[in-house]
Each structure stands twice: as structure tokens, then as C-alpha cells.
C-alpha positions in Angstrom: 46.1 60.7 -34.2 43.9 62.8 -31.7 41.8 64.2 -35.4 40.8 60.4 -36.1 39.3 59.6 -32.3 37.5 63.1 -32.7 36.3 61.9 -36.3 35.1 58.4 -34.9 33.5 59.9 -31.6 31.9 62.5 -34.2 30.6 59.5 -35.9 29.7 57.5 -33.5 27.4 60.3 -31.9 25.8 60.5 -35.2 25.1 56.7 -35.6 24.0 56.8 -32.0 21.4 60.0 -32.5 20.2 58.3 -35.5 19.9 55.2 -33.8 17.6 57.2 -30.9 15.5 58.8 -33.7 14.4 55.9 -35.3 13.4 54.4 -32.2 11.5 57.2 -31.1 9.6 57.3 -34.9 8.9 53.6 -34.2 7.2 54.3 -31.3 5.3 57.1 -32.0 4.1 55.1 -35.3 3.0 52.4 -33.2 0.8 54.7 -31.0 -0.4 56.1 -33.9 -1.1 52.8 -35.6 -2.8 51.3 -32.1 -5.1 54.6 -31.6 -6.3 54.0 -35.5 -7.0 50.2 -35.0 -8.8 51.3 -31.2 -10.9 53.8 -33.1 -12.0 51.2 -35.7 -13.1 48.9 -33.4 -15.1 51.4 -31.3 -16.3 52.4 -35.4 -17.2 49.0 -35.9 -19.1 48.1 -32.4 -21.2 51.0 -32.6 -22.3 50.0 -35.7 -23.0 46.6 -34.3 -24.7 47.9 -31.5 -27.3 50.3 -33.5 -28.0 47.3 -36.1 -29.2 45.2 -33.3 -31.2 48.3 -31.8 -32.6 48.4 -34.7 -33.7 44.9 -35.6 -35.1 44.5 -32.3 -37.4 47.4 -32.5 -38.0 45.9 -35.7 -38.8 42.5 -34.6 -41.0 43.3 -31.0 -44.2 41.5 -31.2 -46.2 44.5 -31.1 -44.6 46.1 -34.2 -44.9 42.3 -36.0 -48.7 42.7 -35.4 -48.7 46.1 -36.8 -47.2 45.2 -40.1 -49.3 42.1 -40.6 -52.8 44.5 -39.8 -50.9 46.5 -42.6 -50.2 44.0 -44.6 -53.7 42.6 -44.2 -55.2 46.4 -44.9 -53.3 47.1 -48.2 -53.6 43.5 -49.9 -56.8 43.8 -52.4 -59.8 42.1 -51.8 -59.9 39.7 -55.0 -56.5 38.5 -54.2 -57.1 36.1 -51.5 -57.9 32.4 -52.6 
């Protein structure tokens, strides 16, 4: 009698440990899973942020002009109607 509650509180600390790792696996995938989706959002702003950077500088009024003078310098002088 006394070597079947020592088999069933044998397996009942095992179920329970089990139980206790799984949790703990959950939660340490989740942080994991969390600090990947944090990282692609930083990822993703940052490219945001240097597009717009970029197509301001690209589009300032100053630079405009300078491309057009281009422009104007490089077309051929036959082409214009």
C-alpha cells in the first residue's frame, strides 16, 4: 500500500515539474518572440525615417532649381520647339 502513494507522489512531482517547465519555455518564447517583433518595428521606422530624410532633401526648393538648371544645361540645343 505505502509503495503505490510513493509511486503516485513520484508521479505527480513529475507531471507537476513538467507542468512548471513548460510554463517557463512559454514564457521565455514569448520574450523572445516580443524582443524579435520590437526589433522589427524599430527595423522598419528607421527605414521610414531615412526615406523621408531623403526625399526631403530631395525635394527642397533649392535642390528643385538645381536639377532643372541641369536639366536645362544638358538638353541639346535643336531639341527645343
Amino acid at each position: 500500500m505505502i509503495f503505490w502513494r510513493i509511486v503516485v507522489c513520484v508521479v505527480a512531482f513529475v507531471v507537476f515539474g513538467v507542468m512548471v517547465c513548460a510554463v517557463r519555455w512559454r514564457l521565455v518564447e514569448a520574450r523572445y518572440r516580443k524582443a524579435a517583433l520590437v526589433e522589427r518595428y524599430r527595423t522598419a521606422r528607421e527605414r521610414i525615417r531615412t526615406t523621408q530624410a531623403a526625399l526631403q532633401r530631395l525635394l527642397r526648393p533649392e535642390r528643385l532649381r538645381e536639377s532643372a538648371e541641369k536639366a536645362a544645361l544638358t538638353q541639346p540645343q535643336g531639341a527645343e520647339r
